[in-house]
MMTF fields as JSON, N, C-alpha, C and O atoms, coordinates in Angstrom:
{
  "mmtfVersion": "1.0.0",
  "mmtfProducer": "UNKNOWN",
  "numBonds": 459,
  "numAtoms": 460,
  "numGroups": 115,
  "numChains": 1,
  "numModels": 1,
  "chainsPerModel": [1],
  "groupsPerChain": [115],
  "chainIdList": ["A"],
  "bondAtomList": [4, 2, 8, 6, 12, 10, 16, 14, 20, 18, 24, 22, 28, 26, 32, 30, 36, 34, 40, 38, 44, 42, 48, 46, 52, 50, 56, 54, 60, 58, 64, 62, 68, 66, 72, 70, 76, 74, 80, 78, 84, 82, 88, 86, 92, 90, 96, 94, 100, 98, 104, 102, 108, 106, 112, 110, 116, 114, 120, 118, 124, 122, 128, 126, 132, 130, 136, 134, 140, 138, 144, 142, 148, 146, 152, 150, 156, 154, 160, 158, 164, 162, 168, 166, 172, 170, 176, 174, 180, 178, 184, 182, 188, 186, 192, 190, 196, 194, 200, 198, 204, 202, 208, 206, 212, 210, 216, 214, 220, 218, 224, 222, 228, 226, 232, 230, 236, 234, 240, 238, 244, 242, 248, 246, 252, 250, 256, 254, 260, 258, 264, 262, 268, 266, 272, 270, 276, 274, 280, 278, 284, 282, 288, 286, 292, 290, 296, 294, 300, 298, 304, 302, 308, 306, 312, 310, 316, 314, 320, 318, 324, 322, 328, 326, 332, 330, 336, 334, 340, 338, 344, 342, 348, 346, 352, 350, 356, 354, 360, 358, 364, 362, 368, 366, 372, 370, 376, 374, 380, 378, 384, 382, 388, 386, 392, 390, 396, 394, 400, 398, 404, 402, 408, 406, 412, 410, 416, 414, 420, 418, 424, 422, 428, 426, 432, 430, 436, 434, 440, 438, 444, 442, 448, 446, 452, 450, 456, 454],
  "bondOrderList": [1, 1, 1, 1, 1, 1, 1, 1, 1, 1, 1, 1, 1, 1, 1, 1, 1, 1, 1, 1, 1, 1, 1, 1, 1, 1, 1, 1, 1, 1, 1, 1, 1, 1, 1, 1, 1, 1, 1, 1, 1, 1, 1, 1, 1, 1, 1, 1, 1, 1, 1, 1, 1, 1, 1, 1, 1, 1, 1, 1, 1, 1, 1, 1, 1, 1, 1, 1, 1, 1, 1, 1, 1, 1, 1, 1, 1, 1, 1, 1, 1, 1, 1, 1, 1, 1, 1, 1, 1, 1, 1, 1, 1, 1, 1, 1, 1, 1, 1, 1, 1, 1, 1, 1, 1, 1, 1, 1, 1, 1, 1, 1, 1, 1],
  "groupList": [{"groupName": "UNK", "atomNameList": ["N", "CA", "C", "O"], "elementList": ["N", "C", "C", "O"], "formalChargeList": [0, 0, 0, 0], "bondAtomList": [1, 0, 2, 1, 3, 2], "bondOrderList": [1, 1, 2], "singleLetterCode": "X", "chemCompType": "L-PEPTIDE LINKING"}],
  "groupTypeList": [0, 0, 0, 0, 0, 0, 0, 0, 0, 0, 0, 0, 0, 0, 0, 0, 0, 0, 0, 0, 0, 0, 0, 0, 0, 0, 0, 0, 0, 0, 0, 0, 0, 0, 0, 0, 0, 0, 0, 0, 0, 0, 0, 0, 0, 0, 0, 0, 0, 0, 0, 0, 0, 0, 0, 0, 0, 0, 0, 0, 0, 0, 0, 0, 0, 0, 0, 0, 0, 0, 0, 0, 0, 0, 0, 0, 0, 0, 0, 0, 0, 0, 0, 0, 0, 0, 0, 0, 0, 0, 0, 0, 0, 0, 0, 0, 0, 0, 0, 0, 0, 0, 0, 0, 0, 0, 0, 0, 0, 0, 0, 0, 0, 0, 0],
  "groupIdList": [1, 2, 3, 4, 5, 6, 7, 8, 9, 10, 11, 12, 13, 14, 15, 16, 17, 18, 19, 20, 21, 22, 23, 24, 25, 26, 27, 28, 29, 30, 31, 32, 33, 34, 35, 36, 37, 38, 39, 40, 41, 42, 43, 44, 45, 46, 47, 48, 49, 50, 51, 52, 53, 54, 55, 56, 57, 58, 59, 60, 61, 62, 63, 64, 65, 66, 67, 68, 69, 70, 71, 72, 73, 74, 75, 76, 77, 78, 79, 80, 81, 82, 83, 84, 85, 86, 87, 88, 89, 90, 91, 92, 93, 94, 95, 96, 97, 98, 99, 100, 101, 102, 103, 104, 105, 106, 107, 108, 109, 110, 111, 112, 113, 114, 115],
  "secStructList": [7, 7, 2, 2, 2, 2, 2, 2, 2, 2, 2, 6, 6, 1, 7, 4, 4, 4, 6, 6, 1, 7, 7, 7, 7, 7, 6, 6, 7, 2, 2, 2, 2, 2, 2, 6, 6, 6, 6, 6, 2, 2, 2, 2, 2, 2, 2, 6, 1, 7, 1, 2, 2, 2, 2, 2, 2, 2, 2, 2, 2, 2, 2, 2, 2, 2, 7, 1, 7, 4, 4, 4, 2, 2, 2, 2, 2, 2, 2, 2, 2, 2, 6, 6, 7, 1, 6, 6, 2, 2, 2, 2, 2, 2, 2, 2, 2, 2, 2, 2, 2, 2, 2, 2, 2, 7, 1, 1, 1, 1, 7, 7, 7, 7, 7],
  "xCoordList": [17.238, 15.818, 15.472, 15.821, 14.645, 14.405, 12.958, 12.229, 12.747, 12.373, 10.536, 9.611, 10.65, 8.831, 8.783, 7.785, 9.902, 9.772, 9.193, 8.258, 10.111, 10.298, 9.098, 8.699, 8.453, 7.467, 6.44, 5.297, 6.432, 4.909, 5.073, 4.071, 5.836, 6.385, 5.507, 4.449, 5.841, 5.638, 3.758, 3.09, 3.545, 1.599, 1.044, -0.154, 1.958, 1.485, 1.271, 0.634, 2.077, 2.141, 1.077, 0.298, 0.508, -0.264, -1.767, -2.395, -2.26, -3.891, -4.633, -4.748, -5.396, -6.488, -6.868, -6.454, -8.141, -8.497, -7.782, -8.469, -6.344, -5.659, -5.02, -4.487, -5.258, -5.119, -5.968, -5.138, -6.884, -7.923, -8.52, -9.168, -8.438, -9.058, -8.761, -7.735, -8.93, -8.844, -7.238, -6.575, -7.03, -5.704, -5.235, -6.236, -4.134, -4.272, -2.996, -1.909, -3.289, -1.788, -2.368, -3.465, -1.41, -1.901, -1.205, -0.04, -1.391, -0.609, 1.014, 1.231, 1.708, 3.369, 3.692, 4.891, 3.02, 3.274, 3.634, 2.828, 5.202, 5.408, 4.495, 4.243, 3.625, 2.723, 1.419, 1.495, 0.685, 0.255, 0.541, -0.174, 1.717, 2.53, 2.864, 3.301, 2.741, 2.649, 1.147, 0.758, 0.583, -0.857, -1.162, -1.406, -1.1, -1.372, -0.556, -1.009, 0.875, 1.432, 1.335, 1.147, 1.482, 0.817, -0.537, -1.144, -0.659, -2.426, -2.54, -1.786, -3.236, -4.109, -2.892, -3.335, -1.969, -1.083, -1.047, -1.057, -0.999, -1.236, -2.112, -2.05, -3.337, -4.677, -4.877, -5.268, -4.44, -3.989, -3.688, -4.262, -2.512, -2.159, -2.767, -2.677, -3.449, -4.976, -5.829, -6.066, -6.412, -7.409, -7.013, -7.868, -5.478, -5.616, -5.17, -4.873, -4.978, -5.435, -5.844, -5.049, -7.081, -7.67, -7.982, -9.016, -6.511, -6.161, -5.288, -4.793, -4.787, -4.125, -2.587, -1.959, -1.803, -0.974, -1.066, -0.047, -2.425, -2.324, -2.158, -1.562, -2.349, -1.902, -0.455, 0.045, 0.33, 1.431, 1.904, 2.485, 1.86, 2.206, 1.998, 2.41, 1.163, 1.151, 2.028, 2.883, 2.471, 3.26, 4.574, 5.372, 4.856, 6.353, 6.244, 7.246, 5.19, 5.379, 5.83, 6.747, 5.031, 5.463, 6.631, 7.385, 7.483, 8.86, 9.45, 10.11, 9.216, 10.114, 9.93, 10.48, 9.297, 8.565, 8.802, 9.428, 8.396, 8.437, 9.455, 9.461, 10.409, 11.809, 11.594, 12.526, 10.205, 10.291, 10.63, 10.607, 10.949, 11.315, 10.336, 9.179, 10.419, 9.858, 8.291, 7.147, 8.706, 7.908, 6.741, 5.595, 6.881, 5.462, 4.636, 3.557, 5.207, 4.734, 3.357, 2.555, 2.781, 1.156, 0.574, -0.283, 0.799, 0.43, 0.188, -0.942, 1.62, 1.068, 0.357, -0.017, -0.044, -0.858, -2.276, -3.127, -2.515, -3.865, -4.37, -5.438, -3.408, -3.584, -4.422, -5.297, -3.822, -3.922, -4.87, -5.114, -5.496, -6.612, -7.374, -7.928, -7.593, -8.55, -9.116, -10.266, -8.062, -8.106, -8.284, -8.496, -8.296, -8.645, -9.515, -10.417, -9.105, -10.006, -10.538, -10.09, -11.174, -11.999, -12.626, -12.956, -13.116, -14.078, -12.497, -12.729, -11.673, -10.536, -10.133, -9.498, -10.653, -10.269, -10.11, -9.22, -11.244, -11.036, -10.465, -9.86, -9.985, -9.009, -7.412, -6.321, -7.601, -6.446, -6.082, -5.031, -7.105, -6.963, -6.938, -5.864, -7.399, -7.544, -5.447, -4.795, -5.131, -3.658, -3.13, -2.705, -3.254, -2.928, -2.96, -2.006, -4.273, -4.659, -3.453, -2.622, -3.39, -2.499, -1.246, -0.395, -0.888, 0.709, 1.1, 2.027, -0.21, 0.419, 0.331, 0.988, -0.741, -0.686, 0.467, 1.066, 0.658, 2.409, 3.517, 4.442, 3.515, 4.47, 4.332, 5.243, 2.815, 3.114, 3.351, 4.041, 2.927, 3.132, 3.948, 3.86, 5.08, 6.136, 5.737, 4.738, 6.354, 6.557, 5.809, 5.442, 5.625, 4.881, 3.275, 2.635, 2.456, 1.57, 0.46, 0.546, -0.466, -1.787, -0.655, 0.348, -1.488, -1.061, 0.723, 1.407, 0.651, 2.252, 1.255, 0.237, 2.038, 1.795, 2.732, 2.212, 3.647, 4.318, 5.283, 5.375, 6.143, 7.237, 7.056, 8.008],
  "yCoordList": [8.04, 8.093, 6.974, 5.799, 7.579, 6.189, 5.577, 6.056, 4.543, 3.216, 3.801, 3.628, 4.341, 5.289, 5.803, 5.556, 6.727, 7.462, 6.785, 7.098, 5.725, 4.78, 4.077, 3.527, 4.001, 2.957, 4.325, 3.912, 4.986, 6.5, 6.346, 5.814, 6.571, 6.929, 5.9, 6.305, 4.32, 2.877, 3.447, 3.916, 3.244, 3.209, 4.893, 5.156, 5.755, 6.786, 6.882, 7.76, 5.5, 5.368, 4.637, 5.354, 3.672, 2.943, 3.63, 4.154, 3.476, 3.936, 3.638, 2.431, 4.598, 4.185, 2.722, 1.914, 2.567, 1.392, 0.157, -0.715, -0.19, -1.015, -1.457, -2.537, 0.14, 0.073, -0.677, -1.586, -1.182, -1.589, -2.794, -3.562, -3.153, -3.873, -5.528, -5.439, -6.826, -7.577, -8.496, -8.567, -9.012, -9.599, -10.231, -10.543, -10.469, -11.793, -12.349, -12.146, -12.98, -13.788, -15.55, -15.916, -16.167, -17.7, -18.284, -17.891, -19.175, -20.531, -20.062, -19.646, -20.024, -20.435, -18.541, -18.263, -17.712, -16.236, -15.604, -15.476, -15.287, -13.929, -13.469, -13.782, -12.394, -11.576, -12.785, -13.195, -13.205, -14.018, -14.836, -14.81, -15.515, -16.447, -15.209, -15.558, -13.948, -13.162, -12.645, -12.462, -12.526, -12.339, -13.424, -13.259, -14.522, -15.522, -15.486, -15.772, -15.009, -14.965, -13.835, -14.127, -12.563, -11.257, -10.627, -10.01, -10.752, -10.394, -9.944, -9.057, -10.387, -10.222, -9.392, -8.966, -9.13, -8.328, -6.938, -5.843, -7.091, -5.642, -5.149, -4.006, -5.954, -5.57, -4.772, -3.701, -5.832, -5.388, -4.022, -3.397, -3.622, -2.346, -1.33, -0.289, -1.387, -0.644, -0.24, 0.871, -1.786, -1.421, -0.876, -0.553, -0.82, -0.746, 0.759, 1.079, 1.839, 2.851, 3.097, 2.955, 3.485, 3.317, 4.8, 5.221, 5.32, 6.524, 6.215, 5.09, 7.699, 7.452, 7.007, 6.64, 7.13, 6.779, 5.262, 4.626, 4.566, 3.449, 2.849, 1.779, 3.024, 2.918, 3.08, 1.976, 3.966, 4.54, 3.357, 2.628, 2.864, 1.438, -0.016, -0.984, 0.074, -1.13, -0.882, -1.743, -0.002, -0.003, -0.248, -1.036, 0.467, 0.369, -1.443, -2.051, -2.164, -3.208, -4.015, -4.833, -3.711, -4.853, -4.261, -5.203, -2.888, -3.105, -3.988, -4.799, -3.958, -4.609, -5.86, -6.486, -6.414, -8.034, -8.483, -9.542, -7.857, -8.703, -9.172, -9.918, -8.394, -8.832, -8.663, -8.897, -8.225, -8.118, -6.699, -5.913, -6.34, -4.956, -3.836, -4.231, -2.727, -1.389, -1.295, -1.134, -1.441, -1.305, -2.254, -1.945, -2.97, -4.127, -3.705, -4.229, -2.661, -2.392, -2.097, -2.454, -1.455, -0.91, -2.32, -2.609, -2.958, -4.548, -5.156, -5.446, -5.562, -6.067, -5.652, -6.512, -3.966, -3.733, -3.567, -3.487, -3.512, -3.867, -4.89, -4.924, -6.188, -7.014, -8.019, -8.864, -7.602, -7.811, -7.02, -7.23, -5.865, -5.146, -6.307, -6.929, -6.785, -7.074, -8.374, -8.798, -8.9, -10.481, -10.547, -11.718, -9.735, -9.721, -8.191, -8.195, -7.13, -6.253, -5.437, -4.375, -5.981, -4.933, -4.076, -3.228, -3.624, -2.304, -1.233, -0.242, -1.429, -1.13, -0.053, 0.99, -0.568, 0.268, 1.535, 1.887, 2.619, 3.877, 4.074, 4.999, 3.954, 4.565, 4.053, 4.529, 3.467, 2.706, 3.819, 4.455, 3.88, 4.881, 6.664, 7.243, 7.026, 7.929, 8.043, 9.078, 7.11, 7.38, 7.955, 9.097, 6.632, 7.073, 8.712, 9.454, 8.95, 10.582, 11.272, 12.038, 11.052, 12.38, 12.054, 12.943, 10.658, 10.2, 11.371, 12.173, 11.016, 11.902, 13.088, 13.649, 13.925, 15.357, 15.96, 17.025, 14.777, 15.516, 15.426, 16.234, 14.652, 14.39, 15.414, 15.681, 16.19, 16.933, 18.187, 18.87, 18.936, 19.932, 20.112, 21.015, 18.755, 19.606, 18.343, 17.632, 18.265, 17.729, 18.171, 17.511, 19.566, 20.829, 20.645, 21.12, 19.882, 19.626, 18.411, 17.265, 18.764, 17.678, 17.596, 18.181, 16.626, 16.346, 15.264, 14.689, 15.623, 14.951, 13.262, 13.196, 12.031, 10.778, 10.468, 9.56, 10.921, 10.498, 9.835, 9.955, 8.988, 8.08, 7.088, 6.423],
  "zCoordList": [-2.357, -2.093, -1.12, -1.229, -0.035, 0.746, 0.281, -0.588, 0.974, 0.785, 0.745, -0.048, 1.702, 1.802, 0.673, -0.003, 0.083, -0.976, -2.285, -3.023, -2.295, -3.674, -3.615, -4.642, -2.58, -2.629, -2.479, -2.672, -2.357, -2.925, -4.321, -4.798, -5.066, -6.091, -6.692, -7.173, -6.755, -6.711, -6.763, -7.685, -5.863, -6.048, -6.432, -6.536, -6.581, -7.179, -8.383, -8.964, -9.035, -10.581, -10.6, -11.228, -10.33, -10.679, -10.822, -9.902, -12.439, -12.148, -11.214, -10.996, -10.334, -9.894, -9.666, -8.835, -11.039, -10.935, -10.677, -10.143, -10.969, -10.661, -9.436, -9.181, -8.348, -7.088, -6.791, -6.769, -6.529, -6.276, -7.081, -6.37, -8.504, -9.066, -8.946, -8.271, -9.116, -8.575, -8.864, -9.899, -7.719, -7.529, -9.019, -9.665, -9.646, -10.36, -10.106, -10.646, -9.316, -8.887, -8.458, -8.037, -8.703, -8.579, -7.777, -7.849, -6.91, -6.284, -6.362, -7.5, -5.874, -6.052, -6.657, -6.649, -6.989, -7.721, -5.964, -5.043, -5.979, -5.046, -4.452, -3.288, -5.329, -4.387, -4.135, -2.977, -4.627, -3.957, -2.505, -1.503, -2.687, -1.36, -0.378, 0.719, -0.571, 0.135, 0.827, 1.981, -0.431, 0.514, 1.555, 2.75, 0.885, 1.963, 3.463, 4.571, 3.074, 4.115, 5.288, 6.469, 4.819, 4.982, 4.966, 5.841, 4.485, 4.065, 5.591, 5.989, 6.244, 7.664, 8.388, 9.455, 8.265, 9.467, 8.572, 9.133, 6.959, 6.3, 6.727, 7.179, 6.715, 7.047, 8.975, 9.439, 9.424, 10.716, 11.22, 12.112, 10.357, 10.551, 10.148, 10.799, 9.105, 8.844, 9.852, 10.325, 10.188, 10.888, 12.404, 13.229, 12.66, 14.103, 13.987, 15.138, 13.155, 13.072, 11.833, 10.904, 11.624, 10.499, 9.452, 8.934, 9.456, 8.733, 8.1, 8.04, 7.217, 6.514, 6.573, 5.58, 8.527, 8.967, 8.81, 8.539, 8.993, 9.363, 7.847, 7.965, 6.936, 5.551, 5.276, 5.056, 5.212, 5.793, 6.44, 5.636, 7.706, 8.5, 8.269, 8.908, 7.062, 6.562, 5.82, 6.029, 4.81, 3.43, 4.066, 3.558, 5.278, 6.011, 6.113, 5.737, 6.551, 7.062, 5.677, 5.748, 4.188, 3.361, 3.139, 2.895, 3.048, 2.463, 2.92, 2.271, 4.864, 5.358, 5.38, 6.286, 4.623, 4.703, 3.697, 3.656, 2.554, 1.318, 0.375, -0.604, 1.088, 0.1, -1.796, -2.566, -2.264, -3.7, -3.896, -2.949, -5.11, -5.446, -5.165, -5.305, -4.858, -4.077, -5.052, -4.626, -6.278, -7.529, -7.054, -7.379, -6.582, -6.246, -5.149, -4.876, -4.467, -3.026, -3.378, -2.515, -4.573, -4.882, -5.012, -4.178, -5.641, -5.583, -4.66, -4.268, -3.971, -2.796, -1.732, -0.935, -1.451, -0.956, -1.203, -0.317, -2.609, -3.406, -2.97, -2.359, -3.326, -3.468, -2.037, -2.226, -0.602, 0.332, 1.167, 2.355, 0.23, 0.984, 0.363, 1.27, -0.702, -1.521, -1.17, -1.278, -0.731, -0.328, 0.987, 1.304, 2.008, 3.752, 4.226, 5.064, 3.615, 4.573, 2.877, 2.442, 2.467, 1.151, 1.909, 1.079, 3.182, 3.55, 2.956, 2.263, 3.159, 3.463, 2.313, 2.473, 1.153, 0.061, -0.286, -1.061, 0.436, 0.193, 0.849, 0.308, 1.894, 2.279, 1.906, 2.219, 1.506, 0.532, -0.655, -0.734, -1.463, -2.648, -1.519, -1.686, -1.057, -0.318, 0.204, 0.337, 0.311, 0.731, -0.477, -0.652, -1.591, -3.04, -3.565, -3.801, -3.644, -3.855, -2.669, -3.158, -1.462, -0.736, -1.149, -1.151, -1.591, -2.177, -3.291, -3.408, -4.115, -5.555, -5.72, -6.597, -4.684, -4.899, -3.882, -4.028, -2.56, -1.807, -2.904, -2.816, -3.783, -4.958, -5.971, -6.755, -5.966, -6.972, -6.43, -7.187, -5.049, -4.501, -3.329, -2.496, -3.377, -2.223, -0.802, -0.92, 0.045, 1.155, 2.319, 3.291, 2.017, 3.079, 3.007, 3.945, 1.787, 1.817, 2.339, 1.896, 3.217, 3.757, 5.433, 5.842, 5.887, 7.43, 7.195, 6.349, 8.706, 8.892, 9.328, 10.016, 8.612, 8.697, 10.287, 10.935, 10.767, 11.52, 10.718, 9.496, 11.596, 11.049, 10.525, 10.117]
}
């Protein structure tokens, strides 16, 4: 399974509200020292296309950044809408929703994200 996959899978699990709800990470915590470090270039890739590809291009950016396990990828992208671009959110969850219904109906379903 690749790395896009594992990491849909990753924030497809996570409820809703937790996509979104507020950070709790402290000083010296992984995803934290990541937001701080990341944050604004996740955000970045958002806003510089501000669909659901560009969601899609941030998530590619923390696999390849964060070095923590695939499983954190909903986190650290929660986490880093929340803390630099909060307009950001629905369409954040808006990725979520097309994550889990392409997961539940096949590959063939909603628009092509690109690469």
């Amino acid at each position: 399974m690749g790395k896009m996959v594992l990491s849909a899978v990753a924030l497809c699990g996570l409820p809703m509200g937790l996509v979104l709800a507020a950070p709790a990470f402290a000083s010296g915590d992984q995803i934290g020292d990541y937001v701080t470090d990341h944050g604004n270039d996740v955000c970045a890739f958002i806003n510089d296309q501000p669909s659901l590809a560009g969601v899609k291009h941030a998530v590619s950016h923390i696999l390849a950044t964060s070095g923590l396990p695939e499983d954190q990828t909903g986190r650290l992208l929660a986490s880093s809408v929340i803390a630099d671009c909060p307009q950001d959110g629905p369409l954040v969850q808006e990725f979520v929703l097309y994550e889990r219904l392409r997961q539940q109906n096949g590959p063939g379903v909603g628009v092509t994200l690109g690469p």
